[in-house]
C-alpha positions, -999 to 999 in steps of 0.1 A, spaced: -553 -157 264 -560 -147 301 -558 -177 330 -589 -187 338 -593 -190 376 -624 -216 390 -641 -196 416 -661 -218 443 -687 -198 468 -689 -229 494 -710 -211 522 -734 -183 533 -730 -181 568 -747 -157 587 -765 -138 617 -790 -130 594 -820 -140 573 -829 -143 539 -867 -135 533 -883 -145 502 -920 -135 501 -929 -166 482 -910 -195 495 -877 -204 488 -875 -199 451 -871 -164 440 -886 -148 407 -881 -116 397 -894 -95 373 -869 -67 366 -841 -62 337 -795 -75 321 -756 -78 335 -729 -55 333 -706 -24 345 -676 -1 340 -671 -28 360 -687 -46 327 -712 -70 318 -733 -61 287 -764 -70 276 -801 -57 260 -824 -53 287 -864 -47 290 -875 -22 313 -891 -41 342 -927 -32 355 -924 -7 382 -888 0 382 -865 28 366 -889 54 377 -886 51 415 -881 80 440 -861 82 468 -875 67 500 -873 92 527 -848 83 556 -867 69 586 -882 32 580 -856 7 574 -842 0 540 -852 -31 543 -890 -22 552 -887 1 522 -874 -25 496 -902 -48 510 -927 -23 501 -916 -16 464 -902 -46 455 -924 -75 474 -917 -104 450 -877 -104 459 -854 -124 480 -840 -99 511 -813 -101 534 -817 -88 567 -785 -83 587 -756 -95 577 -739 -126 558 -704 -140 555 -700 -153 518 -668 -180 518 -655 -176 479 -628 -202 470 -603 -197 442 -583 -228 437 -580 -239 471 -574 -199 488 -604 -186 511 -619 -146 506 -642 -140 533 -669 -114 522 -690 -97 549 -726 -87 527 -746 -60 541 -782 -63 539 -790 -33 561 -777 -7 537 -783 -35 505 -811 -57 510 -822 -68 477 -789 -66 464 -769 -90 492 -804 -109 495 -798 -119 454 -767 -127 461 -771 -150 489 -799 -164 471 -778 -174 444 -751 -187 464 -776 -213 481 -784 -221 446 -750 -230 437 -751 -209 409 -713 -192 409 -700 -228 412 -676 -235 388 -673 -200 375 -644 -178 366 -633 -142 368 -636 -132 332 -626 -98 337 -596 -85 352 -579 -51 351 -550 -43 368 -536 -13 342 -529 9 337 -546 17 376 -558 -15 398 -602 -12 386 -614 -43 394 -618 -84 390 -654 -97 375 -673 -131 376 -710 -145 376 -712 -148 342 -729 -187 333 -714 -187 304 -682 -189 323 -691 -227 335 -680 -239 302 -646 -241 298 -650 -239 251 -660 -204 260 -635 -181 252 -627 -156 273 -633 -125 257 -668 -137 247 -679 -138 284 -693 -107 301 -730 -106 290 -746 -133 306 -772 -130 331 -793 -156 357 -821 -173 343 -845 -186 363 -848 -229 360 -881 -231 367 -898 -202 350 -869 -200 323 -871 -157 326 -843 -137 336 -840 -122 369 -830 -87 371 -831 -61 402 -827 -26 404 -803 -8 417 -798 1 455 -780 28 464 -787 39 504 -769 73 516 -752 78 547 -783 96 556 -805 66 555 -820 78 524 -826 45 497 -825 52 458 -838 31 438 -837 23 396 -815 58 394 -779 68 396 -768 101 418 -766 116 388 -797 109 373 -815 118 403 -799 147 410 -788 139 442 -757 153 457 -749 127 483 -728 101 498 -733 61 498 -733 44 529 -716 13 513 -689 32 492 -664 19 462 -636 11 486 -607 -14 480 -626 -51 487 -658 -37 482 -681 -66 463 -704 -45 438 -732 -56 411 -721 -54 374 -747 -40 348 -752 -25 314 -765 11 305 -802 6 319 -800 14 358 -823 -19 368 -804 -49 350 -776 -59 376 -785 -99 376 -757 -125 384 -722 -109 376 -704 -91 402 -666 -73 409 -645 -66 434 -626 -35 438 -593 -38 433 -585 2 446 -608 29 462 -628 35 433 -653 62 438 -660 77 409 -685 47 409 -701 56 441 -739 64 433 -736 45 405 -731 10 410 -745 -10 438 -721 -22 463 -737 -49 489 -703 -58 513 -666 -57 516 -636 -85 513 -631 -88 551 -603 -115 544 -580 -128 516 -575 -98 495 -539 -110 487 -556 -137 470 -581 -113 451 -547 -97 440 -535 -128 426 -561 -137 403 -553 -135 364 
C-alpha cells in the first residue's frame, strides 16, 4: 500500500484580497473533482456554466469573473500558500490575476482549514514524473484506503451542497475561457499560467465545470494539459520535498 503523507496548509499570506460577494462564507452553485491529474465523480451541470464564451481581452480577468460568476470567492493579486508535509515547507505563489476564481477557492478553503490533515492520494512518478494529488476529504480518515480516495469533492457545512467552479483558463493574450477546454472551443492558443514543473492545478472529472477541492502539482513540464486543466500558481519553494512524497 502507498505511504500516506499528512499534508498541512498553515497560511495564506498575501499582498492580495480575497473578495467574496456575500461575506465571508462562499456558496457556489456549479459541478465534481478530478483529472488526468484524477479525481472522479458524477457531476450536475451548474446553472449558467458549461456554455460560456470567451471574454474578449481588455477588462481584467478578474472584472470578468465578477461579472459571470458573482456569487464566488476571488482573489485579486497574488497569495503565498505555506503547505507542510511532515514538518518540510512548499511555498506556493497563487495567481489570481490570470486565475481568480480558481486561486480565490483555493485560498478560501485554506482559511477554512479544509486540506488540514489530508494526504496526497495520488502519486505518479512512472513510467514519466505526471504529478502528486490531494484535497480529497475522504483522505482525513486514516480507515480509508488509499486507492478508494480520488472522488471526493468540498461540501459546503452550512448549506450541505457541493461547491463546484468552472474552469479558468486565461491566454497570454488576456483572453479568459470559461466552462470549455482549447479544444472544445476551438481555440488555438496559449495559457498564460502553463503546465510547468511546480505548477499547482485543479483536478476534475469529464464535465469541464466540476474542479472542487482536489488539486496536483506537476511533477514535469506537462503541457499536453495546457488548455485543459486549470492551473492557478507555481511551487516557488520546496520542490525537493514535493519529489519526496510517496
Amino acid at each position: 500500500m502507498q505511504k500516506r503523507i499528512q499534508i498541512w496548509l498553515l497560511s495564506a499570506v498575501a499582498a492580495a484580497l480575497l473578495l467574496v460577494s456575500s461575506g465571508c462564507n462562499l456558496q457556489a452553485t456549479t459541478p465534481s473533482a478530478s483529472a488526468s491529474p484524477s479525481a472522479t465523480a458524477s457531476p450536475s451541470p451548474g446553472s449558467g456554466t458549461g456554455n460560456d464564451p470567451a471574454t474578449s481581452p481588455g477588462n481584467s480577468v478578474a472584472q470578468e469573473a465578477a461579472k459571470l460568476y458573482p456569487e464566488v470567492a476571488r482573489l485579486e493579486g497574488k497569495a503565498t500558500i505555506v503547505l507542510t508535509v511532515q514538518g518540510s515547507p512548499i511555498t506556493i505563489e497563487l495567481d489570481g490575476t490570470a486565475a481568480p476564481i480558481t486561486a480565490g477557492n483555493f485560498v478560501d478553503l485554506v482559511d477554512q482549514k479544509f486540506y488540514d490533515g489530508l494526504v496526497f492520494h495520488r502519486v505518479v512518478r512512472q513510467p514519466e514524473p505526471f504529478v502528486v494529488q490531494g484535497g480529497d476529504p475522504g483522505g482525513r480518515d486514516p480507515n480509508v484506503p488509499v486507492d478508494q480516495l480520488g472522488t471526493g469533492g468540498y461540501t459546503d457545512p452550512k448549506t450541505k451542497r457541493p461547491r463546484y467552479i468552472p474552469l479558468e483558463i486565461v491566454t497570454t493574450s488576456g483572453q479568459a475561457l470559461y466552462g470549455k477546454t482549447f479544444d472544445i472551443a476551438n481555440l488555438r492558443a496559449k495559457p498564460k499560467l502553463p503546465h510547468r514543473r511546480g505548477a499547482i492545478a485543479m483536478a476534475r472529472s469529464a464535465y469541464p465545470d466540476s474542479a472542487s477541492s482536489q488539486f496536483y502539482i506537476a511533477l514535469a513540464d506537462l503541457s499536453f494539459l495546457d488548455g485543459n486543466y486549470a492551473v492557478f500558481g507555481y511551487v516557488t519553494q520546496g520542490m525537493d520535498v514535493v519529489d519526496k512524497i510517496q
